[in-house]
Phi, psi and omega in degrees: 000338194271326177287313171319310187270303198286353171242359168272305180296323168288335173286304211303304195328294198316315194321297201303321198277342176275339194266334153066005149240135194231051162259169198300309165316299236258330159302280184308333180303296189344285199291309228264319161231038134306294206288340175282313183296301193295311180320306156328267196330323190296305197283346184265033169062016219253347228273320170262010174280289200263324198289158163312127155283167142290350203265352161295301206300342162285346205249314201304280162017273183302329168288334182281312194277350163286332173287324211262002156268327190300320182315276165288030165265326149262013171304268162309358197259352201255003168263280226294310187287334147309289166340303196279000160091156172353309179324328212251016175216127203213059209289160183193159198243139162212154175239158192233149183276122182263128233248330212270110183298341202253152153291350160283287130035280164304317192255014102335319165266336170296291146340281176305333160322288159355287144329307147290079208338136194101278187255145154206178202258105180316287179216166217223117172241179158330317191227023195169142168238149191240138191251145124231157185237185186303299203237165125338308198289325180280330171326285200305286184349312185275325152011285176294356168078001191292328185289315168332282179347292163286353181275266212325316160328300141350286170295333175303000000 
């Protein structure tokens, strides 16, 4: 239900910032296919499923900028090993155990896997993901569990 209210208030915000008129006709119009819309959403089953939770939405901010270091941190660690030629590479595959209760959650991490330069993610099950990385050393990173962390931190 929450989901329901929280994709009822983002259609009217987009509706209202896009129509930029606020007479009485034009509002009930509004109101009439926000309420068209969400309905749709009921039936197509998608609304408590599929939707942005809100109880995510406080916490990204601090994760997207903690990703977004990690991001240029493997960046610079996967231009310098390309410099140093074949030596500096050592691709190799493992799978991790996912911590993670939800399917936003699993694909949140699977994704931020990705993302990071040096690794992505192979196949993604219930309970593990199979990885490869660039190097051993990124393999041993995700190892250390800090991303689990922060994605389980995340779902909370």
């Amino acid at each position: 239900m929450k989901h329901t209210f929280s994709i009822s208030a983002l259609l009217a915000t987009i509706w209202l910032a896009n129509s930029g008129h606020y007479t009485g006709l034009l509002l009930s119009f509004g109101a009439v296919s926000v309420a068209l819309v969400v309905w749709i959403c009921h039936r197509m089953d998608v609304v408590d499923h599929e939707s942005q939770p809100i109880h995510l939405t406080r916490h990204l901010p601090r994760y997207y900028a903690w990703l977004a270091v990690q991001i240029v941190a493997s960046n610079i660690d996967v231009v310098k090993r390309v410099w140093s030629g074949n030596s500096a590479i050592s691709p190799g595959m493992r799978r991790f155990k996912i911590n993670q209760k939800t399917d936003i959650g699993r694909v949140i991490y699977a994704n931020s896997i990705n993302l990071t330069p040096g690794t992505i993610s192979v196949t993604l099950s219930d309970n593990e993901v199979l990885v490869h990385g660039l190097t051993q050393t990124n393999l041993d990173d995700l190892d250390t569990g800090e991303m689990s962390r922060r994605v389980d931190k995340l779902e909370q």
